[in-house]
ZAMARGU-4260 file (C-alpha; in steps of 0.2 Angstrom, whole numbers, plus 5000, padded with zeros to 4 digits):
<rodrens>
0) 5060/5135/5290 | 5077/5129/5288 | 5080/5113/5303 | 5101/5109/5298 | 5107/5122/5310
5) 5098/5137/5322 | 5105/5154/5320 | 5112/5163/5337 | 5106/5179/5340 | 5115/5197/5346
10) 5112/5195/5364 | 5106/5215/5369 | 5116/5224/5380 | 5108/5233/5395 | 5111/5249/5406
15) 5127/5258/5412 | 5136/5272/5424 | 5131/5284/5436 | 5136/5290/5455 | 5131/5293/5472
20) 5125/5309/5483 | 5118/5317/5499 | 5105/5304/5502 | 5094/5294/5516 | 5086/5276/5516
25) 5069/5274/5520 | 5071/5254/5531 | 5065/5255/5547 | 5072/5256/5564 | 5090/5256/5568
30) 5095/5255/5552 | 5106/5271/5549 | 5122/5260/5559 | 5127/5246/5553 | 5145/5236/5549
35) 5151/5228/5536 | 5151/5207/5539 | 5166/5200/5539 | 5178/5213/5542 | 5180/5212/5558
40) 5177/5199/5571 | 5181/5187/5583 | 5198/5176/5579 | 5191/5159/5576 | 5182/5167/5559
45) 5196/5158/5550 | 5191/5141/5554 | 5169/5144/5549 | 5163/5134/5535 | 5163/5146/5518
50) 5142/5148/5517 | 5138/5141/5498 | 5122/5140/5489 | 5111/5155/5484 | 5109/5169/5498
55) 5095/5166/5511 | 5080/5178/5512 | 5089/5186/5527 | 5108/5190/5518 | 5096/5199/5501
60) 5087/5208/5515 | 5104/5214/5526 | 5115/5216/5512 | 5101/5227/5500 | 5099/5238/5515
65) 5119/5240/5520 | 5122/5245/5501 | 5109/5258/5502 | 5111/5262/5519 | 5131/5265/5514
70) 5124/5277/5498 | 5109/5286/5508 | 5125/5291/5518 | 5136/5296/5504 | 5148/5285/5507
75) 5155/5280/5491 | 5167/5269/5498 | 5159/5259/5509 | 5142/5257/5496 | 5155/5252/5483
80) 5165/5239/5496 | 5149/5232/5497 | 5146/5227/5477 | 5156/5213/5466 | 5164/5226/5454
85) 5170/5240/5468 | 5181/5250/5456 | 5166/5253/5444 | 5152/5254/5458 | 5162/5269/5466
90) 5166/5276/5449 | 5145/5279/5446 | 5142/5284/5460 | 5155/5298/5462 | 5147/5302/5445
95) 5130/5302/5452 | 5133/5315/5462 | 5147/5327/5451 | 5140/5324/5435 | 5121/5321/5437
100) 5121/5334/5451 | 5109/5323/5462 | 5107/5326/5478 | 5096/5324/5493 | 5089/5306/5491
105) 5080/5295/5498 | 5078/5277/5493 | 5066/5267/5499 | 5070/5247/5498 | 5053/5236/5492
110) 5050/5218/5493 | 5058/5205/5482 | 5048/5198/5468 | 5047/5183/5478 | 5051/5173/5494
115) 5068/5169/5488 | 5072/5181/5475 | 5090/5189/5476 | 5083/5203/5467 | 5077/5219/5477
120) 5067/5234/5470 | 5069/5252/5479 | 5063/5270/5477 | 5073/5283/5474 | 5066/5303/5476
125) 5079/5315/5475 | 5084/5334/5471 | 5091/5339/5454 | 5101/5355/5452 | 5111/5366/5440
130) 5120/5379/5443 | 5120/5392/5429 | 5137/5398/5421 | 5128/5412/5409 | 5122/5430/5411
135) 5107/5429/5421 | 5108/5410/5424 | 5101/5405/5440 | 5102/5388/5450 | 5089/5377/5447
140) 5080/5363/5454 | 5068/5352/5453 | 5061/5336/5459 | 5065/5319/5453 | 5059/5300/5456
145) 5062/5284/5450 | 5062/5265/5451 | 5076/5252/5450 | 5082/5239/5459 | 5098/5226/5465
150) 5102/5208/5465 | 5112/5200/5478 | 5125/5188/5474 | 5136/5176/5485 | 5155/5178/5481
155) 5160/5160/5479 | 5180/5163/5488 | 5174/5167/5505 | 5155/5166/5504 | 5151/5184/5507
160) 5136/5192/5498 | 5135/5206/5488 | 5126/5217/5478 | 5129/5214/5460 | 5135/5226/5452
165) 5126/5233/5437 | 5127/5250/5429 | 5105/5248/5429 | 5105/5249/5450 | 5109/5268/5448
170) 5096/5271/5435 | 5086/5258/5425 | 5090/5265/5409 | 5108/5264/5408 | 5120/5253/5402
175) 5139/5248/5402 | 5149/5265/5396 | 5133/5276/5397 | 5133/5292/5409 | 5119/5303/5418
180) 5124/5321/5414 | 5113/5336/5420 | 5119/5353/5411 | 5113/5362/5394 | 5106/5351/5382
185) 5119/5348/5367 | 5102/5344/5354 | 5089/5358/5356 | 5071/5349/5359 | 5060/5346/5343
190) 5043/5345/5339 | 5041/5331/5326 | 5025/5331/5316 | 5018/5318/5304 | 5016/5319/5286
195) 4998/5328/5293 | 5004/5342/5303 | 4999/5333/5318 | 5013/5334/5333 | 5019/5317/5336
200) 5022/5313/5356 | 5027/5295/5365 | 5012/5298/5377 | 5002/5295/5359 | 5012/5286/5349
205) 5026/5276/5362 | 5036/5267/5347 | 5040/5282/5343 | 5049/5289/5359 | 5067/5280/5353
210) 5062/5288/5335 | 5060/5308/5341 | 5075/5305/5352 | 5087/5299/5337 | 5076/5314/5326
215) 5083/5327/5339 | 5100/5319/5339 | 5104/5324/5320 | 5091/5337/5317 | 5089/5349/5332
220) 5100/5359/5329 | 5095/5358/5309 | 5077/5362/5316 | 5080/5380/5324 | 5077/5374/5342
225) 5088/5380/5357 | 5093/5368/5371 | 5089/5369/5388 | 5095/5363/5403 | 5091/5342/5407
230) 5094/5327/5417 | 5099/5314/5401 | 5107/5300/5399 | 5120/5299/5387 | 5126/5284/5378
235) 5142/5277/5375 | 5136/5271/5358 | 5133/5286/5351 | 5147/5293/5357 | 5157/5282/5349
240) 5148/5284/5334 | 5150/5304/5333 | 5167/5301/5335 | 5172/5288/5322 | 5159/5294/5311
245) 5156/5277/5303 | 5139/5274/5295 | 5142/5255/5302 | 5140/5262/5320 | 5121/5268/5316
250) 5114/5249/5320 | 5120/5249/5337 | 5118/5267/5343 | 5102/5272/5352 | 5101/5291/5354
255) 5104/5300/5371 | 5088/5300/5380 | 5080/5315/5390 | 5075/5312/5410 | 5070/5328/5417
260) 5068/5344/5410 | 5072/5358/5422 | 5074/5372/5410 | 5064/5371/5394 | 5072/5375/5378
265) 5062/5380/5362 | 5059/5366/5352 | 5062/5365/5332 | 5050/5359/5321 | 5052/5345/5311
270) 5040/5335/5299 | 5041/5317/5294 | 5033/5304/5284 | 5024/5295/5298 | 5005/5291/5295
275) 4998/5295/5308 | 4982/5282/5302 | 4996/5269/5299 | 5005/5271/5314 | 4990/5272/5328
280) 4985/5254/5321 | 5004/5246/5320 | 5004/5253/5342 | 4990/5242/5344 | 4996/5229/5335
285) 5012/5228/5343 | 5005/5232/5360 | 4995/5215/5359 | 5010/5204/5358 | 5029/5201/5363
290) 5042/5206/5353 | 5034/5210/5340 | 5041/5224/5327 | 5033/5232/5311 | 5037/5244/5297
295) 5026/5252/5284 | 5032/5260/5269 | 5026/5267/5255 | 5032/5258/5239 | 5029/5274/5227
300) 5041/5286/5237 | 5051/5276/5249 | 5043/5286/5264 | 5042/5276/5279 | 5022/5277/5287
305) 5023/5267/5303 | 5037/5259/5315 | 5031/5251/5330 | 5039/5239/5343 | 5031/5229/5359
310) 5044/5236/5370 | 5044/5253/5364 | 5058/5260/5376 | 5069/5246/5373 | 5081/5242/5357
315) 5071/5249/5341 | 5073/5232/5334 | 5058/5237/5317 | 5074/5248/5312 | 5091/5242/5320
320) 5088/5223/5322 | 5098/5211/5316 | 5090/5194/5312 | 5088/5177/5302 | 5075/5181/5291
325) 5069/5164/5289 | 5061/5159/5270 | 5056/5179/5268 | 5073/5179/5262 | 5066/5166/5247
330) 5058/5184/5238 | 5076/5190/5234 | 5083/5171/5231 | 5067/5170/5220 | 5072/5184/5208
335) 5090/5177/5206 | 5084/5160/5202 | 5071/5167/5189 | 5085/5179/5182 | 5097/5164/5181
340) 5084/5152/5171 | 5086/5141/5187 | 5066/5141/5189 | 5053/5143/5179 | 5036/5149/5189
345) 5027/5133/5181 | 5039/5124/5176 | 5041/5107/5185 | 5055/5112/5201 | 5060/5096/5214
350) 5054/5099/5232 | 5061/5083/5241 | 5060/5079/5260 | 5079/5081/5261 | 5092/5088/5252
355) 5111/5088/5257 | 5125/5101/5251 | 5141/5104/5261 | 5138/5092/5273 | 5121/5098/5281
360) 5106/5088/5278 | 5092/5101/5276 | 5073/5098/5277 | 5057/5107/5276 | 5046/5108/5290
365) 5035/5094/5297 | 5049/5086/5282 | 5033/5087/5268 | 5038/5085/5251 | 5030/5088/5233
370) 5030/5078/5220 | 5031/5083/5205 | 5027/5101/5209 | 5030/5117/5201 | 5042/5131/5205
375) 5025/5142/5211 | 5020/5127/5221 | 5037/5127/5231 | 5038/5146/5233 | 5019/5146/5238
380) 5022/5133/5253 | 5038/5138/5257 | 5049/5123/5251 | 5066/5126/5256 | 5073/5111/5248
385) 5066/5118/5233 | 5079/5133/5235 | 5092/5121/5241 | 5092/5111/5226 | 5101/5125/5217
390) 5116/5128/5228 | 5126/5117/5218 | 5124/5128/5202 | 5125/5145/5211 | 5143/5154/5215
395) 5147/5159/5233 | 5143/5179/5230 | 5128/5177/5220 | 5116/5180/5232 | 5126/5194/5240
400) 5125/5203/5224 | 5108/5200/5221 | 5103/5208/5238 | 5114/5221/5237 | 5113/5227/5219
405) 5095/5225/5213 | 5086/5226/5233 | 5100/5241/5239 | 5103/5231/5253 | 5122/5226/5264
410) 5130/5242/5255 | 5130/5252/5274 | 5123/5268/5265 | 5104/5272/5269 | 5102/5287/5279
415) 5082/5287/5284 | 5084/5301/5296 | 5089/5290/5312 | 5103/5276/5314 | 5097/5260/5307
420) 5103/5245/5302 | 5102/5242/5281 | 5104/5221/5281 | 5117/5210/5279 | 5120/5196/5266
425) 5139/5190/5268 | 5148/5181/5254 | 5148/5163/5262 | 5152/5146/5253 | 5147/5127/5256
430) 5132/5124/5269 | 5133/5142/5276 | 5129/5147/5258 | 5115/5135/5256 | 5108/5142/5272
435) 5107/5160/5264 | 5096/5156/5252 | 5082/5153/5263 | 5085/5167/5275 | 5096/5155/5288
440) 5116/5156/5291 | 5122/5174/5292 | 5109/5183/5283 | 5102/5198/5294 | 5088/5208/5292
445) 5073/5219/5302 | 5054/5224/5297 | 5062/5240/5288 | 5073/5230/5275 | 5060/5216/5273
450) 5047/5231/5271 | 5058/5237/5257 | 5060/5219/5249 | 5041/5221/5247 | 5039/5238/5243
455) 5055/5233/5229 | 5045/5221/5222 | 5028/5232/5222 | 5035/5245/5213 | 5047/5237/5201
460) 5062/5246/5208 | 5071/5249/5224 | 5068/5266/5233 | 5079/5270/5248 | 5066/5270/5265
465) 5067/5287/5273 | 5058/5293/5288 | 5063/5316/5285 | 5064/5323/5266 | 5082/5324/5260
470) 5076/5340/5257 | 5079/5345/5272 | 5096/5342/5273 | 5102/5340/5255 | 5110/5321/5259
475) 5108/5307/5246 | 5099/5293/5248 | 5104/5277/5243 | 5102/5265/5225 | 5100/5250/5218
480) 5114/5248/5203 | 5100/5239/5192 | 5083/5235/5190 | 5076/5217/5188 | 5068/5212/5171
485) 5051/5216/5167 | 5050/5198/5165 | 5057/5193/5181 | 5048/5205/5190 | 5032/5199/5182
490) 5034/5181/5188 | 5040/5185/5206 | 5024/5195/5210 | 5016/5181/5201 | 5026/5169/5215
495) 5020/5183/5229 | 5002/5185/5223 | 5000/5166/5221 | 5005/5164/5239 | 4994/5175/5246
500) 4981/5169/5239 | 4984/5150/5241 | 5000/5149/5249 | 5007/5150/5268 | 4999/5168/5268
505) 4983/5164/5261 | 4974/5165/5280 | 4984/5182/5286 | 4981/5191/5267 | 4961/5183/5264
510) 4950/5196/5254 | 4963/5210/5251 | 4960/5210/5234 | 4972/5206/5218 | 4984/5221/5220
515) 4991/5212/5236 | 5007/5199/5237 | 5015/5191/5251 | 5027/5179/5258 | 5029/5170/5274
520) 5045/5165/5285 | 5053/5156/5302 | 5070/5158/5308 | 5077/5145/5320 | 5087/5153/5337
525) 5098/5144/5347 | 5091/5143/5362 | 5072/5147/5359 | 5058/5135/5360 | 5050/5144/5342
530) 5055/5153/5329 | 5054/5168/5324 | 5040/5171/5315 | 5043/5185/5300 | 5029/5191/5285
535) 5033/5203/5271 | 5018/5208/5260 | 5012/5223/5250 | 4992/5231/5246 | 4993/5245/5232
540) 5004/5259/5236 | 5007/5250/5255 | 5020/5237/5259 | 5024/5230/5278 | 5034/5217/5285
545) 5033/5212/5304 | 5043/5201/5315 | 5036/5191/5329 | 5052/5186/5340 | 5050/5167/5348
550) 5030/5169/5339 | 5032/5153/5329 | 5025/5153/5310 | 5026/5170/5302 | 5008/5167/5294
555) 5000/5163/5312 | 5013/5175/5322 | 5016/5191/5310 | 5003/5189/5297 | 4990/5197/5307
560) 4999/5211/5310 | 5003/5215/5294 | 4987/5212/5288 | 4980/5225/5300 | 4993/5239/5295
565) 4989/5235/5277 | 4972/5239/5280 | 4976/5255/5288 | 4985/5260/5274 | 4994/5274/5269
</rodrens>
């Protein structure tokens, strides 16, 4: 775990756009009048004290119910007069009501989390209708509830407070640019099995859900399925996406995402690769901790078994994420040092407690040091002076095009059946390209590329992960230009095997047998009291990787979970 410098992270985006409709608020007595404080008054207002300091229990509870008061009522205006960001506040809920044709609410204010929270939960019940525009297409309706909730805020010029104003108090499931549209579905439905014949639903399998939604997104209409009519989100990512048609775009979009059905369409159907053994264990495991992600693939083929994530309706971060990989990234330095004669497995190899290169002073953790140690020795505890050592004799694209060229990885060109993000090693030079080599500065990666690195190594050569047959659709899946040596291969899964066995791994990999190999990581984040903690291993035909977000060491943190899903195998 490199300690020079902590890596910042890709802050997550939340919800965004919507509008307002025929509604009523469920408060208590008197509360269908009300006025708006401070717009009018008595004329010595001028000369009050501007209030300061976080809103008092009694301004959440008054201005929470004015702003809902204000939409119950339809009144667009006065409900957006009443936020921080009026013009965008009367702009979703205008779109509430056109474009997600909602109607007849009723929202019902809850208590705040706490005594002095700002923040305010409420109800909202409503109506949803569509008016059909084909032969023989009636209205219709059906009912529709939900959760959300507002934070209050006190505007600092003249002390008023205010709701503030997120995309999210319409509906908790959208974000900046996204809209609620209710009309015929674009994607007609499909019915996604596993590499069984078994269907594959959230309710069973909830890591999942983001998956079948990006599966519809480029393969419902491929499927056979006709839409029907739905209450969706749709995002502005992948909007944007369809419209530049830029491969690049996949690791940001997440794929429109289905509310209310009101008219059901027939779905298509549409196999993957999922295991279902695989993924039922990798649920579990994810389920049990937080922010935890995992990938399963099978080495021989490229065919993706298991995603799971603990937030399973949030960022698919197992396929999309974008982060330090920490000294997993030492499994592809590895292989260029061996190919480059710069280390020998059993050849002595300096691990100091420091070592400096462009100006950063890097150390291992808890600063331990071997002396007179071998190459496996370094590799198998995770030495990242050991890797540092060599900078000096490395050129500033040498990594890039070791990644890219014999791992397939930073050339923006998978296609796995849903948008997913294929790594990133940038050409960097002086500390910034030290910090590369042991998974720090700006290399990125998630469970699915360090799943690959494994499966890479497993099977001698890289194989593009995919989640449908490009059968189905005749594309092309990715490759590697070259293969490693059948030397070099040979002495990295030496490197891998020796660490499972008496390396960082040892504890997380104990009695899976000699066809097994393993390496361990931690990346450093600004800002975050642990790292995060990352594994990458392979079993027979079976490789994983898992990330454990803020976890700490990846042997303590992921090792378990990829332990589990390699025991579950294929």
């Amino acid at each position: 775990m490199g300690k020079r410098r902590r890596v910042a992270e890709r802050k997550k985006v939340r919800p965004g756009v919507l509008g307002g409709a025929a509604v009523a608020v469920v408060c208590g007595v008197g509360f269908a009048a009300y006025a708006l404080a401070g717009e009018s008054g008595d004329g010595g207002a001028d000369h009050k004290p501007v209030a300061s300091g976080p809103p008092t229990a009694a301004e959440v509870r008054t201005t929470a119910r004015e702003f809902l008061a204000a939409w119950a009522a339809d009144d667009v205006d006065r409900a957006a007069a009443l936020t921080d960001d009026r013009a965008a506040a009367r702009a979703a809920l205008t779109s509430y009501r056109k474009d997600a044709h909602v109607t007849k609410v009723r929202l019902t204010p809850g208590r705040p989390p706490a005594p002095k929270s700002p923040k305010v939960p409420f109800k909202a019940a409503a109506t949803v209708s569509y008016e059909g525009t084909g032969k023989g297409r009636a209205t219709v309706r059906k009912s529709y509830a939900y959760d959300s909730a507002l934070t209050v805020v006190r505007r600092k010029a003249d002390g008023r407070t205010l709701v503030a104003w997120r995309p999210s108090v319409v509906h908790p499931e959208l974000r900046p640019g996204d809209r609620l549209v209710t009309g015929e579905a674009g994607d007609p439905p499909i019915k996604a099995l596993d590499r069984e014949g078994n269907a594959l639903t959230p309710a069973r399998y909830p890591s999942l859900g983001t998956v079948i939604d990006g599966l519809r997104a480029k393969y419902g209409k491929k499927a056979g399925g006709t839409g029907g009519i739905e209450l969706r989100v749709v995002r502005k990512d992948a909007r944007d996406a369809a419209r530049t048609k830029s491969k690049s775009d996949d690791a940001k979009v997440t794929p429109d995402k289905t509310l209310l059905t009101l008219a059901p369409g027939t779905p298509g159907t549409l196999r993957t690769t999922i295991s279902p053994k695989a993924q039922a264990v990798a649920e579990r495991q994810t389920a049990k901790r937080k922010r935890a992600s995992v990938v399963v693939v099978k080495p021989s083929t490229g065919e993706i078994l298991a995603v799971a994530n603990s937030a399973p309706g949030g960022f698919n971060t197992a396929l999309q994420g974008s982060l330090a990989p920490g000294s997993t990234m030492k499994v592809i330095t590895a292989s260029m040092l061996l190919e480059k004669k710069l280390a020998v497995v059993d050849k002595k190899h300096p691990c100091p407690k420091y070592e400096t290169y462009g100006g950063w002073k890097f150390q291992n953790d808890n600063k331990f040091q071997i002396k007179n140690g071998t190459f496996r020795t370094s590799f198998g505890r995770s030495c990242n002076t050991a890797f540092i050592t060599q900078a000096k004799k490395l050129a500033n694209d040498d990594l890039t095009k070791q990644a890219r060229d014999v791992f397939g990885l930073g050339n923006d060109n998978w296609s796995i059946g849903v948008p997913s993000f294929d790594g990133a090693v940038p050409v960097q030079s002086h500390a910034q390209m030290a910090a590369s080599l042991i998974g720090q500065g700006g290399v990125r990666m998630n469970p699915l590329n360090m799943a690959s690195v494994a499966a890479t190594v497993k099977s001698g050569t890289f194989r593009q992960p995919y989640l449908v047959s490009p059968d189905l659709d005749k594309r092309k899946l990715a490759t590697a230009a070259r293969r490693m040596s059948s030397a070099t291969l040979s002495d990295l899964r030496e490197l891998m095997r020796h660490t499972a066995v008496a390396g960082t791994a040892a504890k997380a990999m104990a009695g899976l047998g000699p066809d097994a190999g393993a390496k361990t990581g931690s990346a450093e984040v600004d800002h975050q009291k642990k790292p995060n903690g990352w594994f990458t291993a392979y079993r027979g035909d079976v490789a994983a990787a898992a990330v454990v977000q803020a976890g700490g060491h990846g042997g303590e943190a992921a090792g378990p979970v990829v332990r589990a899903v390699l025991l579950a195998g294929g």
